[in-house]
C-alpha positions as CSV (number, residue, x, y, z in Angstrom):
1,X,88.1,126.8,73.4
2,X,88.5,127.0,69.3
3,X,89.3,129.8,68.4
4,X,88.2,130.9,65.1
5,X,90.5,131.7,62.3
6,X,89.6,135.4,62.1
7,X,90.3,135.6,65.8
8,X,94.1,134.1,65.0
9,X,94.6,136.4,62.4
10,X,93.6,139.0,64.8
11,X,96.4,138.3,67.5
12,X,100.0,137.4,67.5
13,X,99.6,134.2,69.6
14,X,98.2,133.2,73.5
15,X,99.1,131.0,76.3
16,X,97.6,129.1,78.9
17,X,95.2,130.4,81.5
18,X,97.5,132.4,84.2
19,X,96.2,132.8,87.8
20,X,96.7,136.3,89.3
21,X,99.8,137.6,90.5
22,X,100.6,137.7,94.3
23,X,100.7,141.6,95.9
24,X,103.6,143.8,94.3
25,X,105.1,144.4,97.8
26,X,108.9,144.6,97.0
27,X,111.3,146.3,95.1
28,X,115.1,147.8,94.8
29,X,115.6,150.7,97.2
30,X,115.5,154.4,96.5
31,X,118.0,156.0,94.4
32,X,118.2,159.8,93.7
33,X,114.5,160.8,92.1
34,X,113.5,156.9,91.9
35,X,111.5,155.0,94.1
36,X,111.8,151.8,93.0
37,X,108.9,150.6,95.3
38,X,106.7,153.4,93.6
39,X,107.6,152.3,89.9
40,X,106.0,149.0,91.4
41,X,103.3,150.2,93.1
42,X,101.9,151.6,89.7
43,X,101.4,147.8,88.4
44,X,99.5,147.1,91.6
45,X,96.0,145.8,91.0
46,X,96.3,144.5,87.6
47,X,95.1,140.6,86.4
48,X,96.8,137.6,85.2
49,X,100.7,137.7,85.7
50,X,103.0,139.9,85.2
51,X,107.1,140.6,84.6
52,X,108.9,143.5,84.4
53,X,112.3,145.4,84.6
54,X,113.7,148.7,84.6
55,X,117.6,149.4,84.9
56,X,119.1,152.9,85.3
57,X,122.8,152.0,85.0
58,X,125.2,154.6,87.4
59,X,122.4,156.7,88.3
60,X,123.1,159.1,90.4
61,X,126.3,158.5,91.1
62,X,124.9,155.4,93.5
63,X,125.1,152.4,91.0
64,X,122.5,151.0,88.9
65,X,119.4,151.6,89.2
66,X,116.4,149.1,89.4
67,X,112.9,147.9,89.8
68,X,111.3,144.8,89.0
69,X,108.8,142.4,89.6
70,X,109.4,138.5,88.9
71,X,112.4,139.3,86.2
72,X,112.7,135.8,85.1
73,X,109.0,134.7,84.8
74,X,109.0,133.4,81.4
75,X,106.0,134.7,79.5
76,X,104.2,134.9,76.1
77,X,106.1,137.7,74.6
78,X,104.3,137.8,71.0
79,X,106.2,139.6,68.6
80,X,108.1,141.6,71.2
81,X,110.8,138.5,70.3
82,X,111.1,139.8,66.7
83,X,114.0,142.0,67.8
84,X,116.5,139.1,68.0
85,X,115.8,138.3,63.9
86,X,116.6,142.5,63.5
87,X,119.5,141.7,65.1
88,X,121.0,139.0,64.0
89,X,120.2,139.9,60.2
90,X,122.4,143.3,60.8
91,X,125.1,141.7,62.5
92,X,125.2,139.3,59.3
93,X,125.3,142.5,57.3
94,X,127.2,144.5,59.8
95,X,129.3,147.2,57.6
96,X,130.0,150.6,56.9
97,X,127.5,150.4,53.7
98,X,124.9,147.9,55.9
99,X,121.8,150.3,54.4
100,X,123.2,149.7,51.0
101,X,123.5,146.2,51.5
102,X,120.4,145.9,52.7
103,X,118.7,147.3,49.9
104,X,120.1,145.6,47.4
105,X,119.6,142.0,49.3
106,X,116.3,140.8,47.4
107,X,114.1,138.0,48.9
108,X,111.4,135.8,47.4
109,X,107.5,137.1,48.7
110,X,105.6,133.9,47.6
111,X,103.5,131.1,48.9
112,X,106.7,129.4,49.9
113,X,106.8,132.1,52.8
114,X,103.4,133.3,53.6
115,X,102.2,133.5,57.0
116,X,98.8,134.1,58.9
117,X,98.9,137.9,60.6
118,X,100.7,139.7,57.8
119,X,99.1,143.2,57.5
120,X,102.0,144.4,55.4
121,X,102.6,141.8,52.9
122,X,98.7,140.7,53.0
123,X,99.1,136.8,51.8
124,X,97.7,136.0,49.3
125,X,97.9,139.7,47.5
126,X,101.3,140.0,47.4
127,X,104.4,138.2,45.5
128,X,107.6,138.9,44.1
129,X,110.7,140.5,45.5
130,X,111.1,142.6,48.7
131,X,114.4,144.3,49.8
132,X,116.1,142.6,52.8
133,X,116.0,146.3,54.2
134,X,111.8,146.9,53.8
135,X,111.2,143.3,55.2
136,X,113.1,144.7,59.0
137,X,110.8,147.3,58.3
138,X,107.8,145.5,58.1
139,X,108.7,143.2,60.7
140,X,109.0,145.5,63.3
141,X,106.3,148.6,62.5
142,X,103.5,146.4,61.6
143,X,104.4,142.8,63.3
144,X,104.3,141.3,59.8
145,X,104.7,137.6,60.1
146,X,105.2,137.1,56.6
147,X,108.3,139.5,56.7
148,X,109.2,137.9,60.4
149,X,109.6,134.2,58.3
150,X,111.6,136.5,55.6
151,X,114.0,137.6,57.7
152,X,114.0,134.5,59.8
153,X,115.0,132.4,56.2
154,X,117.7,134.7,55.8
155,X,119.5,134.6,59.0
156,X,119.1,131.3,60.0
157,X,117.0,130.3,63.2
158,X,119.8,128.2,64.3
159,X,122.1,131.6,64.1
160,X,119.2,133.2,65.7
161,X,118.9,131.1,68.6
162,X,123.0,130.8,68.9
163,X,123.0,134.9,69.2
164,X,120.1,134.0,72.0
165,X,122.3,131.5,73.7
166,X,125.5,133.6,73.5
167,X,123.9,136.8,75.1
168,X,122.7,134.4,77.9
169,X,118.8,134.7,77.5
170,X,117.8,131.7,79.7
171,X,114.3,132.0,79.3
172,X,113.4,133.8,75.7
173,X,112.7,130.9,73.0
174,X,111.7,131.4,69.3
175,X,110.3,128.8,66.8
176,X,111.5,128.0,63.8
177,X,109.4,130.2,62.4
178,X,105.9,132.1,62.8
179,X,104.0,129.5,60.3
180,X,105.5,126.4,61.9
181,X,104.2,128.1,65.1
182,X,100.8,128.4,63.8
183,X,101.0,124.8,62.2
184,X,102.6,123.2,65.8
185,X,99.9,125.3,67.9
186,X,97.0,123.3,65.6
187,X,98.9,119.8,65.4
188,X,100.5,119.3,61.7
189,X,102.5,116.6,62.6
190,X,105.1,117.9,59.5
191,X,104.5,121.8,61.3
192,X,108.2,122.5,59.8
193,X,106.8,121.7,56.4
194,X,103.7,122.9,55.9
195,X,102.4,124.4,52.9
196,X,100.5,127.4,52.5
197,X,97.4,125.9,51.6
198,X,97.2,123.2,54.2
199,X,97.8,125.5,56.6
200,X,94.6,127.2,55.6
201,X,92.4,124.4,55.8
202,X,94.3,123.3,59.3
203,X,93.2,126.2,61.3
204,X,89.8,125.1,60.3
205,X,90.1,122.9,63.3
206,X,90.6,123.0,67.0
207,X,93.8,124.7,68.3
208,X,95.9,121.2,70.1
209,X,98.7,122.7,72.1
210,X,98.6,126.0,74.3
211,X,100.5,128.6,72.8
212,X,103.4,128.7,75.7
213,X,105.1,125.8,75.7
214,X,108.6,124.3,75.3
215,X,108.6,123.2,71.5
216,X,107.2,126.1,69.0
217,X,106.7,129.4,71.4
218,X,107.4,133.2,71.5
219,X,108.4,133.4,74.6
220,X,110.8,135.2,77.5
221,X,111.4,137.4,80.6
222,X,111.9,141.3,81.7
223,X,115.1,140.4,82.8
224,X,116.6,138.7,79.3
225,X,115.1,141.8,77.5
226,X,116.7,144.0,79.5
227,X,120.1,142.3,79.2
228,X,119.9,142.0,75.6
229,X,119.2,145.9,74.9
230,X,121.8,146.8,77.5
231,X,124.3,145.4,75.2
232,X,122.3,145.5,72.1
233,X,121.2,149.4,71.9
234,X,125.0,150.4,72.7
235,X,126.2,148.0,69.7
236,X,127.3,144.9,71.7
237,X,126.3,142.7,68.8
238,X,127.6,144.8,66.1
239,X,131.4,146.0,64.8
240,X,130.4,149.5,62.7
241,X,128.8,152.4,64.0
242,X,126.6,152.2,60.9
243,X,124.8,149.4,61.8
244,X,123.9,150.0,65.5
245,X,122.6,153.3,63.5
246,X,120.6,150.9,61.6
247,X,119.0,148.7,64.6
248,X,118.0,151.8,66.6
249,X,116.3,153.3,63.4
250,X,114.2,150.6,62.8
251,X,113.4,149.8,66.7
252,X,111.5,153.6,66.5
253,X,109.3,152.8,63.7
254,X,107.6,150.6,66.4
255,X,103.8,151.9,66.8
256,X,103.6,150.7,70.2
257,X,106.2,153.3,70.8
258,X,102.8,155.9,70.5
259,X,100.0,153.5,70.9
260,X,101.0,153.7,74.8
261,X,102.2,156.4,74.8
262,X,105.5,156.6,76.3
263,X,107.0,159.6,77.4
264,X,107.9,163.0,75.1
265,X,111.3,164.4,75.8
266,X,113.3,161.4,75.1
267,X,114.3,158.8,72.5
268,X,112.7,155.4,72.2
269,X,114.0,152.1,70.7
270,X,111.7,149.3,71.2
271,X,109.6,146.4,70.3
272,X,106.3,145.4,71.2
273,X,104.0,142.1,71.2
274,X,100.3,141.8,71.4
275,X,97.5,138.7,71.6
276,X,93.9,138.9,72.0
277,X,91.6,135.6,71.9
278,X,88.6,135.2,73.9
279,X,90.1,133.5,77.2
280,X,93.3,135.3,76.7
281,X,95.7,138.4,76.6
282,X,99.2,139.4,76.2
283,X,101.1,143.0,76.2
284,X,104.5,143.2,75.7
285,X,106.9,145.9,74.9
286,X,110.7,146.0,75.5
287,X,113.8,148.1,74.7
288,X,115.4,151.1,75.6
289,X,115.1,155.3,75.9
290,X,118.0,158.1,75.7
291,X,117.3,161.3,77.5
292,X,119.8,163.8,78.1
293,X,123.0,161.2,77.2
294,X,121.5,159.0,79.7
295,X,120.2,155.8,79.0
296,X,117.2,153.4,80.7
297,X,116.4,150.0,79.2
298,X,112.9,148.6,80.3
299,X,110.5,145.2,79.4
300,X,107.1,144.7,80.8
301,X,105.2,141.6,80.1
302,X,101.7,140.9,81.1
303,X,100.0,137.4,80.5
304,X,96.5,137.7,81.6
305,X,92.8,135.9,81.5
306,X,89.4,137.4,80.0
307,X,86.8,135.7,78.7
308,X,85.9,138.6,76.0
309,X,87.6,138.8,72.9
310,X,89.4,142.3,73.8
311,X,89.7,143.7,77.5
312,X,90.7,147.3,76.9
313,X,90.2,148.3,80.2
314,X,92.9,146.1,81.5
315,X,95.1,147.3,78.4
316,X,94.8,150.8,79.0
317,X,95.4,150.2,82.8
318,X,98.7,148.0,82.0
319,X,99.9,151.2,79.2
320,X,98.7,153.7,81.5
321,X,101.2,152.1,84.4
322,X,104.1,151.6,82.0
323,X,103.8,155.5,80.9
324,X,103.8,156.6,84.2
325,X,106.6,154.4,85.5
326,X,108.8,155.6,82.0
327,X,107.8,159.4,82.6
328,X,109.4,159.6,86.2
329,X,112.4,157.6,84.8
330,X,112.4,160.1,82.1
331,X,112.4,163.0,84.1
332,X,115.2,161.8,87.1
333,X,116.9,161.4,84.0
334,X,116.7,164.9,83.0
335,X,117.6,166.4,86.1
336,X,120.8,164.3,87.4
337,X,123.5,166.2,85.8
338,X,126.5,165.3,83.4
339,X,125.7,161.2,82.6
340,X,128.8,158.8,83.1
341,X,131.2,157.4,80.8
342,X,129.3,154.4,78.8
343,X,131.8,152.1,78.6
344,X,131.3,149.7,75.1
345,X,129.9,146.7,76.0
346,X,131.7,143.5,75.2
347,X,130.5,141.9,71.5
348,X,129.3,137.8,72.1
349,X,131.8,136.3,69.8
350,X,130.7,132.8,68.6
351,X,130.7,131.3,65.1
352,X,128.3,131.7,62.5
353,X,126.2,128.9,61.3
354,X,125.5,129.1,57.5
């Protein structure tokens, strides 16, 4: 398969060809309102492969809460791997003024930074200088690659991947950035360094490595999303109540957030990921949801094969499973009392690469 450059712009990324997953037949046992075997049931039926988490912690009074299905299947988790860049930017700028900071942080918008599957910044239309503080924004309402490499530049990949390592995501891997991605994916030898214009004329050709794979990927599990906004959304990674402000602001400009939908009556933090080529698909969206005081943090990946360019029925099946599955969270939520104490979760202390 070559795919055509218009289909690439199209979609975040895609993987290999996935065989179907085995019978969702076990789960966590009941707890309170939840039926953990339920919440699977929901994701019965559906192609390709799948992982997926929901934690509930203390519910009930009976412990945590959970159902799952293959947590540590690593996956092609698109952009839905753009949250750790949010993150680690903030915790750079982490500070009782972080908004101001933000703002006042300018960074260069040229051809030095332009990447394929930038809606906002729309390469080449766009130069100059963007705020630190509208690139996050960017990033994570539209997907905007462009603004992903931004904000990428300005934290560091290595400090990216050391906040990674330190939080102990085992299977979520980033590349060094989304246009070195694209450039690996079609087989630039110098992907790292690849000019704008080259880069152009590259995806001309055929596509040379599959888009999950251990060098230049977007990839990760329900289980190391889950642990990440566990601590993240509660301000593990951060030392100012202003900047955990911050992250869960921007996490609900995500549009995937209402494209699904997920539930009314609560607040969502999240970030999704999408592909769609012909011979492959990918949904992801991960992160957290306040109701009541009480929290639930969730990730559902699905990796599946279909020869058409889109498959909306299998899209609206997956979103139409992860609604349902969120609403009765939602609503055991609202009807389980007084929540417990959240105790502050410890902050990964490592050193900072500059």
């Amino acid at each position: 398969m070559i795919p055509s450059r218009r289909q690439f712009l199209q979609s975040a990324a895609a993987a290999t060809l996935l065989a179907a997953p085995p019978a969702l037949a076990t789960a966590s046992p009941k707890a309170g309102l939840l039926d953990a075997a339920e919440l699977v049931a929901l994701f019965d039926g559906l192609p390709g492969q799948l992982s997926f988490r929901i934690l509930v912690p203390g519910f009930a009074g009976s412990g945590d809460f959970v159902a799952e299905f293959e947590p540590a299947r690593r996956l092609f988790a698109a952009s839905a791997i753009k949250t750790f860049a949010l993150c680690e930017v903030l915790r750079q700028h982490d500070s009782a003024d972080v908004k101001k900071r933000l703002e006042e942080r300018q960074l260069a918008l040229d051809s030095s930074i332009w990447s394929l599957g930038s809606p906002t910044f729309n390469p080449p239309g766009l130069a100059g200088e963007v705020s630190a503080r509208t690139v996050l924004e960017a990033m994570i309402t539209r997907s905007d690659n462009t603004a992903t490499d931004m904000a990428f530049k300005l934290a560091g990949v290595a400090n990216i991947r050391d906040l990674i390592a330190a939080a102990g995501l085992t299977h979520t891997s980033i590349p060094d950035s989304t246009r070195a991605f694209t450039a690996y994916l079609w087989g630039a030898p110098d992907y790292r360094d690849i000019g704008w214009e080259e880069l152009l004329r590259l995806i001309e050709g055929p596509m040379v490595h599959p888009f999950l794979n251990d060098e230049q990927s977007l990839a990760s599990s329900a289980g190391d999303f889950v642990s990440y906004y566990a601590k993240a959304l509660q301000g593990g990674f951060f030392e100012h109540p202003e900047t955990l402000d911050e992250f869960r602001r921007v996490l609900t400009l995500c549009d995937y957030i209402y494209l699904i939908p997920l539930p009314l009556g609560m607040s969502a933090y999240a970030k999704s990921g999408n592909a769609d080529m012909a011979g492959f698909h990918a949904r992801t969206i991960a992160g957290g949801m306040e109701c009541g005081g009480r929290w639930a943090y969730f990730a559902f990946l699905l990796n599946w094969d279909a020869q058409e360019a889109a498959d909306p029925a299998t899209v609206d099946a997956f979103f139409a499973a992860i609604n349902q599955a969120l609403t009765r969270v939602r609503d055991a939520l609202a009807t389980t009392g007084a929540p417990p104490p959240w105790p502050q979760p410890p902050r990964p202390i490592r050193p900072r690469r500059e």
